[in-house]
C-alpha positions as CSV (number, residue, x, y, z in Angstrom):
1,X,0.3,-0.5,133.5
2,X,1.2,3.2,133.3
3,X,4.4,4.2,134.6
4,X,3.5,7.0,136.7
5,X,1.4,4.3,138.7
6,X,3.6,2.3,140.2
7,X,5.4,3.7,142.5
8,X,3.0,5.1,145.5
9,X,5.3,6.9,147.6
10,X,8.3,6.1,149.5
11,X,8.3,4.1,153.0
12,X,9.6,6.0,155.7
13,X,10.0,4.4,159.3
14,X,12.9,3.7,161.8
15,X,13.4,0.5,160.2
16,X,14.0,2.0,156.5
17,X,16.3,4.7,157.9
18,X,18.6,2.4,159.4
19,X,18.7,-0.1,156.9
20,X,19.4,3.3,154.6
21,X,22.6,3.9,157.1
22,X,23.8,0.7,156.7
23,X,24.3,0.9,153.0
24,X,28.1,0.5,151.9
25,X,27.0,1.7,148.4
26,X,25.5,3.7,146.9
27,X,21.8,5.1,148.3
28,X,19.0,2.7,149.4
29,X,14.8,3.8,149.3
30,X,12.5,1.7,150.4
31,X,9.0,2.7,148.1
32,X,5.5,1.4,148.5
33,X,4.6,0.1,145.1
34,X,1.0,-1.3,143.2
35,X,0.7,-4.5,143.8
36,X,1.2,-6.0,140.3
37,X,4.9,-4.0,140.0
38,X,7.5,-6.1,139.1
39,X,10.9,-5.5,139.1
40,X,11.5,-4.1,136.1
41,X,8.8,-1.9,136.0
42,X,10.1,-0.4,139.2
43,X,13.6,0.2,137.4
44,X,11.6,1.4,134.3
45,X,9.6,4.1,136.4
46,X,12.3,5.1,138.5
47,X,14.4,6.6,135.6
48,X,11.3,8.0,133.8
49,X,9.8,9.5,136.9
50,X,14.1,10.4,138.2
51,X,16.2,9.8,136.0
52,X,18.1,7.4,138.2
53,X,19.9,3.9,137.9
54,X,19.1,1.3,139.8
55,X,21.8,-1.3,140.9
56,X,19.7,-3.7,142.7
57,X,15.9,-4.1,144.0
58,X,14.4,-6.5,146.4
59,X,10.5,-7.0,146.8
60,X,9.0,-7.4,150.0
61,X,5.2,-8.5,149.6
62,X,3.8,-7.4,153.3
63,X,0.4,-9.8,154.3
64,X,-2.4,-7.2,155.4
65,X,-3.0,-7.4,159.5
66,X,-6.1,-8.9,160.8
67,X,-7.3,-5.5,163.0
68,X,-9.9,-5.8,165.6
69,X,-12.5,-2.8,165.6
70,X,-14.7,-3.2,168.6
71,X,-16.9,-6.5,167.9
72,X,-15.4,-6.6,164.3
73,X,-12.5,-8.1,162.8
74,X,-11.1,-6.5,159.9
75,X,-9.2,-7.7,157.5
76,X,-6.3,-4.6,156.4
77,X,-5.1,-4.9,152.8
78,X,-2.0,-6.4,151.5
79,X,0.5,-4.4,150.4
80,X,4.3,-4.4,148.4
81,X,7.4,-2.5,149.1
82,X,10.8,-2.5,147.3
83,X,14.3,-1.5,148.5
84,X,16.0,0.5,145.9
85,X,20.0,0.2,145.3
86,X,21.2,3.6,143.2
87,X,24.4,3.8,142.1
88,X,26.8,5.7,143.7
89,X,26.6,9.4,143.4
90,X,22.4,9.4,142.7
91,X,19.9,10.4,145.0
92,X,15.9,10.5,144.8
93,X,14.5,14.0,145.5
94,X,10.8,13.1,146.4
95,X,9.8,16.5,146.4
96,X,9.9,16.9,142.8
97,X,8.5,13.3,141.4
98,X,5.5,11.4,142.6
């Protein structure tokens, strides 16, 4: 897998930010990733695409909903997203990367 591929973009909601606020160290992303990412392909891409070390990851795989659309149900896709530990002093600037 091509590193410029797994990471998608970064996961932004209420949740994320407060779980970003709550971080003693260093600063915490949450990313959508491709679904066959592991971990160390995360790491691998973050300092490539970065240049940033990562202290810890975990790996959410999120179950796609079951939507209803009118008469139709709809299956959405599944989908994984990772929470990013830097070390202290590193930041992500999205604008420039992905």
């Amino acid at each position: 897998m091509n590193l410029n591929d797994v990471i998608i973009r970064p996961h932004i909601t209420e949740k994320t930010e407060t779980i970003k606020q709550l971080g003693k160290t260093g600063e915490r992303y949450t990313l959508r990733v491709h679904p066959d990412a592991n971990k160390e392909l995360v790491k691998q891409a973050l300092y490539k695409l970065y240049k940033v070390k990562v202290v810890d990851l975990k790996v959410i795989n999120v179950r796609g909903k079951l939507k209803r659309f009118r008469q139709a149900k709809i299956q959405l896709p599944s989908w994984k997203k990772i929470i990013v530990v830097l070390a202290s002093g590193q930041k992500i600037d999205f604008a420039k990367g992905v």
